[in-house]
C-alpha positions as CSV (number, residue, x, y, z in Angstrom):
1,X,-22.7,24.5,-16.9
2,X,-19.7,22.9,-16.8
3,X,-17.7,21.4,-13.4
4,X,-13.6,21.0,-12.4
5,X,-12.8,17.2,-12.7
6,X,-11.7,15.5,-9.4
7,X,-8.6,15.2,-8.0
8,X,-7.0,11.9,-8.2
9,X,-4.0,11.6,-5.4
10,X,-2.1,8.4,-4.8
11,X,-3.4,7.1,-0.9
12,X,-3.3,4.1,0.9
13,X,-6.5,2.9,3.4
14,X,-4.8,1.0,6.2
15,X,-5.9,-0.5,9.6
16,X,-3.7,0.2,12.4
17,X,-4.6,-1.5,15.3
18,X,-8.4,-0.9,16.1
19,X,-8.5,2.2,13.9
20,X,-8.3,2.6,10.0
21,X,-7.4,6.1,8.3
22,X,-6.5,7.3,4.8
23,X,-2.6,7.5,4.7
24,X,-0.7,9.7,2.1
25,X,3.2,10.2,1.7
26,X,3.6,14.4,1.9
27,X,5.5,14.7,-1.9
28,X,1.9,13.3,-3.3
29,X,-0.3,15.8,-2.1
30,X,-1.2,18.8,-4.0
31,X,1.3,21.5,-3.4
32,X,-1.5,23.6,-1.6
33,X,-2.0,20.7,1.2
34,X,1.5,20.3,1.2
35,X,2.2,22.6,4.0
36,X,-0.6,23.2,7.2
37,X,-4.0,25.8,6.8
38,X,-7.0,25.9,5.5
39,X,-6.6,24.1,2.2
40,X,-5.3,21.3,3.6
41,X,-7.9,21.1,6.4
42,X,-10.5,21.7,3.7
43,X,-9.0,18.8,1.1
44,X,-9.2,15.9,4.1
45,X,-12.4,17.0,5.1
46,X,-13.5,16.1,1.5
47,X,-11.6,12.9,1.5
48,X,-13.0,12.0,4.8
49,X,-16.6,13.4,3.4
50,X,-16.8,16.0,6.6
51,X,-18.7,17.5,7.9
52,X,-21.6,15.5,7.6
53,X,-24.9,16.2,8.9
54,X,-26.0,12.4,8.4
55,X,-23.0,11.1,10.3
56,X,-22.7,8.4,8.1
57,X,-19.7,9.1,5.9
58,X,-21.8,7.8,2.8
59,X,-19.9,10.5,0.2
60,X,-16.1,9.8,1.7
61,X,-13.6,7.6,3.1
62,X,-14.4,7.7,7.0
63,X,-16.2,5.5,8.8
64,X,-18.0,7.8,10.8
65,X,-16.5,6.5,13.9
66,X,-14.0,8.2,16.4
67,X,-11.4,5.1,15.5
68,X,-12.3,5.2,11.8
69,X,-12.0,9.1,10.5
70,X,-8.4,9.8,10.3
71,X,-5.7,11.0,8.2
72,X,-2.2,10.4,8.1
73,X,0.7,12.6,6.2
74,X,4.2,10.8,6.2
75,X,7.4,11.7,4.7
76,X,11.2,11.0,5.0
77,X,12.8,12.7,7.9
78,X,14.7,15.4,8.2
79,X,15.7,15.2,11.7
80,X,19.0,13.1,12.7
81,X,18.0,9.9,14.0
82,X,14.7,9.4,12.7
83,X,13.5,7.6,9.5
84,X,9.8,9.1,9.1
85,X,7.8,12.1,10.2
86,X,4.5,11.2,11.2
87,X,1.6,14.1,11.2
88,X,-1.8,12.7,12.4
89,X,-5.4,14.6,12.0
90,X,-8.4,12.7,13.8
91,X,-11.1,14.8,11.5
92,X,-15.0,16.1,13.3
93,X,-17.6,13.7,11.3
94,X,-20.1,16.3,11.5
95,X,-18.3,19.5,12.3
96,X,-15.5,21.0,9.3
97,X,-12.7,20.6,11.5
98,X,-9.7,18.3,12.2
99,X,-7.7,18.1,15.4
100,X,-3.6,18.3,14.9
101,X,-3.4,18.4,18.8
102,X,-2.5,14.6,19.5
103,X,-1.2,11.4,18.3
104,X,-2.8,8.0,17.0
105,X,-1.7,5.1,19.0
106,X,-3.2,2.9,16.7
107,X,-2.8,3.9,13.4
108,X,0.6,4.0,14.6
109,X,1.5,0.5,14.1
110,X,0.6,1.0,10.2
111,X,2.8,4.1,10.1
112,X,6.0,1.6,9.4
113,X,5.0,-0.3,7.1
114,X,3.7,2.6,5.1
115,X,7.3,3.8,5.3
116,X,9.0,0.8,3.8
117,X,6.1,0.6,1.2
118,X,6.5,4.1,0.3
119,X,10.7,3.9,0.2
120,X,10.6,6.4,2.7
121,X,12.9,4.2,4.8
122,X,16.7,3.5,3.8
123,X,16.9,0.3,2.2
124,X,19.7,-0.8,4.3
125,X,18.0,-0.5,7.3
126,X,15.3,-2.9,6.1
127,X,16.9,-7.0,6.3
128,X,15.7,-9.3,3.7
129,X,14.6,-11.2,6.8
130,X,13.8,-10.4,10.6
131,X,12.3,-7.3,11.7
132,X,13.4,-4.1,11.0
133,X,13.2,-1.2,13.1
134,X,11.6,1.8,12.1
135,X,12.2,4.9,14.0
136,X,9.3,7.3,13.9
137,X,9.3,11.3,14.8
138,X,5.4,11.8,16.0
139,X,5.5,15.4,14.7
140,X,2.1,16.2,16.6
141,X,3.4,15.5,20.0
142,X,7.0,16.1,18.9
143,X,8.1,12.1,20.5
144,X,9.7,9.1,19.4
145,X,8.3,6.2,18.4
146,X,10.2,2.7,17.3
147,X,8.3,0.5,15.2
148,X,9.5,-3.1,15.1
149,X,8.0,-4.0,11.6
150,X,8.1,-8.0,10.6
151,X,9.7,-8.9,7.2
152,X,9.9,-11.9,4.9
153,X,11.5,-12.0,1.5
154,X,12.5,-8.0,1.9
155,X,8.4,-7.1,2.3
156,X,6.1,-6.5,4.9
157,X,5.1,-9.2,6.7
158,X,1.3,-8.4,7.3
159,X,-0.2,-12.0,7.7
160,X,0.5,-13.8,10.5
161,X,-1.3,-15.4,14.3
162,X,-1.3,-12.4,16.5
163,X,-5.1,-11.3,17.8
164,X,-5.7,-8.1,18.8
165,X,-9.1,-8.2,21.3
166,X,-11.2,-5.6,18.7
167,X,-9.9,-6.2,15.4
168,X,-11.5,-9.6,14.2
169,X,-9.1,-11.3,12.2
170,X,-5.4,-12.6,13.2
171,X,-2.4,-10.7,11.6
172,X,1.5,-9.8,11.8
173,X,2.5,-8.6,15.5
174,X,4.1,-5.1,15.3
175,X,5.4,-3.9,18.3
176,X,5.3,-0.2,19.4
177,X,7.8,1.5,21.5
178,X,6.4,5.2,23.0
179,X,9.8,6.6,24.0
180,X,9.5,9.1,26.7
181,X,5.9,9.3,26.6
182,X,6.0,12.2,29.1
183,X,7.3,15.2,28.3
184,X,10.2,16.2,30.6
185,X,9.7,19.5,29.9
186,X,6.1,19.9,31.8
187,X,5.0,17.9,34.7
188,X,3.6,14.3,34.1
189,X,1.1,15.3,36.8
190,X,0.0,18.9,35.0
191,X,-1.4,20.5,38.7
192,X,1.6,18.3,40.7
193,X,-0.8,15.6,42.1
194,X,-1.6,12.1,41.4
195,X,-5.4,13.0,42.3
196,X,-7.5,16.5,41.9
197,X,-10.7,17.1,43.0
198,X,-12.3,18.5,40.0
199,X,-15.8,20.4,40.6
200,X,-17.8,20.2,37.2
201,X,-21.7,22.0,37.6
202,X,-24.8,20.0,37.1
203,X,-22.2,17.5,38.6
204,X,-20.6,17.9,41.6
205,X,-16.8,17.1,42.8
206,X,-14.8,14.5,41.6
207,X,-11.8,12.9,42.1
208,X,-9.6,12.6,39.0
209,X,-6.2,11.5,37.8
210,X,-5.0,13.9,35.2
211,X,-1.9,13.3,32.9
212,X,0.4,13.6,30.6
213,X,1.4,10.3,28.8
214,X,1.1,9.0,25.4
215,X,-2.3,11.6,25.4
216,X,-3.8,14.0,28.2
217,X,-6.4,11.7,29.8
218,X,-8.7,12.7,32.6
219,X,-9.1,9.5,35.1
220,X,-12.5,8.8,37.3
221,X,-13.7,5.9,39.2
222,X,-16.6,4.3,37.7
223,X,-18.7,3.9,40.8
224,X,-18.2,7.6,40.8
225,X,-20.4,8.4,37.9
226,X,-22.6,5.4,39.0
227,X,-21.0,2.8,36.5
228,X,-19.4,-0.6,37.2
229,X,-16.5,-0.5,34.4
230,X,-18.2,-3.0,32.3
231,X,-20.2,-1.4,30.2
232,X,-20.0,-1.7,26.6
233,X,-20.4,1.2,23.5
234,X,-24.5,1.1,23.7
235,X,-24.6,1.3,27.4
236,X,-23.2,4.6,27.0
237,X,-23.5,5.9,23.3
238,X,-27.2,5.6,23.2
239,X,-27.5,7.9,26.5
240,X,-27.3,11.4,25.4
241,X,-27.0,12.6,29.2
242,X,-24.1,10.6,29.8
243,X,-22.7,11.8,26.4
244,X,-22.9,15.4,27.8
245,X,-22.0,14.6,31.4
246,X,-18.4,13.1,29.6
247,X,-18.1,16.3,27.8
248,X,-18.7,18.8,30.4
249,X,-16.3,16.5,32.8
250,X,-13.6,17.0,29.5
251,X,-14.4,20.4,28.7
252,X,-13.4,21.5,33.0
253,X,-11.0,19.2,33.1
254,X,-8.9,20.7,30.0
255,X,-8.6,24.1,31.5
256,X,-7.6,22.7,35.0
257,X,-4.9,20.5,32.9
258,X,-3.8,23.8,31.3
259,X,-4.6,22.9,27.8
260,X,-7.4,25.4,27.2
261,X,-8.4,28.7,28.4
262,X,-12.0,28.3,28.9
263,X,-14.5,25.3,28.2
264,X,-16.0,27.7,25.3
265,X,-12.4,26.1,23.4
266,X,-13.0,22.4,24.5
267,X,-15.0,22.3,20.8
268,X,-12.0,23.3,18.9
269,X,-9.8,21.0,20.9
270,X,-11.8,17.5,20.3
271,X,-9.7,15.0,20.0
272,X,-7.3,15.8,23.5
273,X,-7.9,15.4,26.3
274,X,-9.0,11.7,26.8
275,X,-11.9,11.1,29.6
276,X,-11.5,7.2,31.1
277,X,-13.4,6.1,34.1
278,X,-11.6,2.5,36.1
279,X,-12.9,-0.2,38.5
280,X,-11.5,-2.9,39.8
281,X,-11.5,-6.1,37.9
282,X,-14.7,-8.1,37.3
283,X,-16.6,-10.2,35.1
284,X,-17.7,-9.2,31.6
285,X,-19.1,-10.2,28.3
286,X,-16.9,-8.0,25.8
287,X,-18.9,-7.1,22.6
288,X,-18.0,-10.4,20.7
289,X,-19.4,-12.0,23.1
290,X,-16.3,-13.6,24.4
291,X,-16.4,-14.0,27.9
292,X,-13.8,-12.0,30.4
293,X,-12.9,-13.5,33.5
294,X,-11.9,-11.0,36.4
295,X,-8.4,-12.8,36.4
296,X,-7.6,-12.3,33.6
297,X,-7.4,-8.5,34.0
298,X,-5.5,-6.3,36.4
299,X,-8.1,-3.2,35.8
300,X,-11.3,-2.0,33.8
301,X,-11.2,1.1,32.0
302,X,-13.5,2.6,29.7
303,X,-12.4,5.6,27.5
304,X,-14.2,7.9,25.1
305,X,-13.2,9.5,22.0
306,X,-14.1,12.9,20.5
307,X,-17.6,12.1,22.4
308,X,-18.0,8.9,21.9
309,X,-17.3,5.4,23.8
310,X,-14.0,3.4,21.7
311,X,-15.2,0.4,20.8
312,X,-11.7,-1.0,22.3
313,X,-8.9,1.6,23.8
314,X,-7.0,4.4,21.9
315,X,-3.4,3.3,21.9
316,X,-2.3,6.6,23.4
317,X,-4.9,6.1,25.7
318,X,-3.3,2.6,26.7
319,X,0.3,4.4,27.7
320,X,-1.9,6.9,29.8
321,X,-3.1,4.0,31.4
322,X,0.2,2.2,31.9
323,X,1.6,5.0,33.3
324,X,-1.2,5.9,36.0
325,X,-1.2,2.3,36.3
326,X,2.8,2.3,37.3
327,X,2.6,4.8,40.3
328,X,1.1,4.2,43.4
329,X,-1.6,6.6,43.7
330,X,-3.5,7.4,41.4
331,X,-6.9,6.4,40.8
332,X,-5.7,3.8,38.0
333,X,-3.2,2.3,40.5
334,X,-5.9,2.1,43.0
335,X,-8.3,-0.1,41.0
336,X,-5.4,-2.3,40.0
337,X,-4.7,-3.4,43.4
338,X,-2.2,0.0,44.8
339,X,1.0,-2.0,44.0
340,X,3.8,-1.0,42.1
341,X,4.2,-2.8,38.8
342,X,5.8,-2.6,35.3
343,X,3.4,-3.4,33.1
344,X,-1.0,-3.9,33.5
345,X,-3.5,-5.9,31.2
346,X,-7.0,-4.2,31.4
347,X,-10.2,-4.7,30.3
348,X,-11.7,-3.2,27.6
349,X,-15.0,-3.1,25.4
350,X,-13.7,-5.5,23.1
351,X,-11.5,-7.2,25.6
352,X,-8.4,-7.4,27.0
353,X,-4.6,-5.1,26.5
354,X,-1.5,-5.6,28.1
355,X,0.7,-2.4,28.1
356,X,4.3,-1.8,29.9
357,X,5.2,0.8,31.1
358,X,8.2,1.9,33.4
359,X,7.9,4.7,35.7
360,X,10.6,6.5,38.1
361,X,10.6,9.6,40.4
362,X,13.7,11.7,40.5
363,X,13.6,13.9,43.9
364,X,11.8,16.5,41.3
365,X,9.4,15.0,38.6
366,X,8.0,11.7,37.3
367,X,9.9,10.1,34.2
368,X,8.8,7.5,32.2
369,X,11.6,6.1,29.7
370,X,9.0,3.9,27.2
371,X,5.7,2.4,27.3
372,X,5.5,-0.9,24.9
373,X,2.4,-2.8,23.7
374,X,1.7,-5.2,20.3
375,X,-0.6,-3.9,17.5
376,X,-0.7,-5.1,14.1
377,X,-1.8,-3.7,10.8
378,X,-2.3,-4.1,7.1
379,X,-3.0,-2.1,3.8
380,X,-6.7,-2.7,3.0
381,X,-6.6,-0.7,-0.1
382,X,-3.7,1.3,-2.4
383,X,-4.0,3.6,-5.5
384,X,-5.7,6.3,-5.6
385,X,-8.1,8.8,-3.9
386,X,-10.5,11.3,-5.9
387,X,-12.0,14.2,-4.4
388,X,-13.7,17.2,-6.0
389,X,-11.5,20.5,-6.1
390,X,-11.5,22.5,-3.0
391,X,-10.8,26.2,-1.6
């Protein structure tokens, strides 16, 4: 009996940030995937190798981690103003689905970079030397992104001294503008207030911050849920009832946010919104084993992603944070001390990110003109990806 040969399509594995996805430029696809359904859905999975009972990832390109199964689909812009439209899917490991609902803060310092390799940028807006700025249409969240990309000799700069608390080797800062990272057009607070009370069963009333800013996130203090804000991946991930107790407080908190219906859609809608619990700065011991002094940090936050605790912080994640962090009550403001303040460094599993963010009320609704942090990123692998034919 005889089989179809694979598919051989031209890719690029990159890390951006704390994450690392498969990146392809739109034209190289197979005409099929060039456009959104099924087949595309079903040709990432395979690239990815989901779903996969094993959660392993031993028959694809994902890592089988939140931060380390995604896909990215670039091409040249078509919208004034804008060099590059950026299309993320954060793909289930074990379940056949990918989430189109939100954006990559991470992999978004890699999405330049992939531009200029990919000649997707105009070559007169790239300098033989200096950094050239990269303006980025996030086509998931329909927002703007600026991408301040190093370059020597007319290429990439990727080597260079910055650390980045999770990623363990130094490299090329790239600094990330979010521009607007609240839409205008719906409330930065989705129910009008800085805090709910959200009443989840099996668990009782909680106070939350919910909003809209870089990612949905869904704020609660620490002590709340009878943690300190120090704990680490294993304190969490190896405790199926917290696991569940994070979902359930996800799943009530979308439909409160307006983003779902009913929790019976939280499993189609994985990746948004975020769940983050904060405490007040103290001591820690990140996961390196580098030690964190409470001075060092403003505030502690914890997030998870599609179930799971990040190893670090989501980059959209970090402008929710910022934001919160920037107006005076909320519960994120509260553990950083109530004061009003442009920019935070937190505390994270891996360490420590500072984020800045501006924030402004105008008699009617919250605004937030950019939030601005450092990544960095490199290509770890370019050619080609195979992957047997799909439906």
């Amino acid at each position: 009996m005889s089989h179809p040969s694979q598919l051989k399509i031209p890719a690029t594995y990159m890390r951006g940030g704390t994450s690392k996805g498969v990146f392809f430029a739109l034209n190289d696809l197979p005409e099929a995937a060039q456009k959104p359904g099924s087949y595309r859905d079903a040709l990432l999975l395979r690239v990815i190798g989901s779903p996969d009972p094993y959660q392993k990832h031993t028959d694809g390109m994902g890592g089988a981690t939140s931060s380390t199964s995604k896909t990215v689909i670039l091409s040249a812009s078509e919208r004034a103003g804008y060099d590059v439209d950026y299309l993320f899917g954060q793909v289930a490991i074990d379940k056949p689905h990918i989430d189109w609902s939100g954006n990559c803060g991470n992999l978004t310092a890699a999405v330049g970079a992939f531009a200029i390799n990919n000649n997707l940028v105009d070559a007169s807006r790239i300098p033989d030397n200096g950094i050239a700025v990269v303006r980025i249409w996030q086509v998931n969240i329909q927002k703007a992104i600026v991408a301040h990309i190093p370059i020597t000799d007319g290429l990439v700069q990727e080597t260079g001294d910055f650390e980045l608390d999770g990623v363990t080797f130094p490299a090329a800062e790239v600094k990330i503008e979010f521009m607007d990272p609240a839409d205008a057009s719906e409330p930065l607070f989705p129910t009008g207030n800085k805090q709910d009370v959200l009443e989840v069963p099996d668990i009782g009333k909680l106070d939350v911050t919910m909003i809209n800013a870089g990612i949905p996130t869904i704020f609660v203090r620490a002590a709340d849920l009878g943690y300190t804000g120090t704990e680490l991946q294993d304190d969490i991930n190896g405790d199926t009832s917290a696991l569940a107790m994070f979902e359930s407080i996800r799943a009530h908190g979308a439909v409160k946010m307006g983003l779902i219906k009913d929790i019976g859609e939280a499993a189609q809608r994985q990746h948004t919104p975020k769940v983050a619990f904060v405490a007040e700065p103290a001591p820690y011991t990140a996961s390196s084993g580098k030690p964190i002094a409470a001075e060092h940090t403003d505030v502690l936050v914890r997030a998870l992603s599609m179930g799971k605790l990040h190893h670090a912080m989501m980059g959209t994640a970090a402008v929710a944070i910022a934001t919160a962090a920037a107006i005076k009550g909320t519960l994120v403001n509260d553990a950083a001390g109530g004061s009003e303040r442009e920019s935070v460094t937190f505390g994270h599993p891996s360490g420590t990110l500072e984020v800045g963010a501006k924030a402004s009320f105008n008699g009617d609704f919250w605004q937030v003109e950019k939030a601005i942090m450092s990544r960095s990123s490199r290509v770890l692998m370019e050619g080609h990806v195979r992957v047997p034919p799909v439906e």
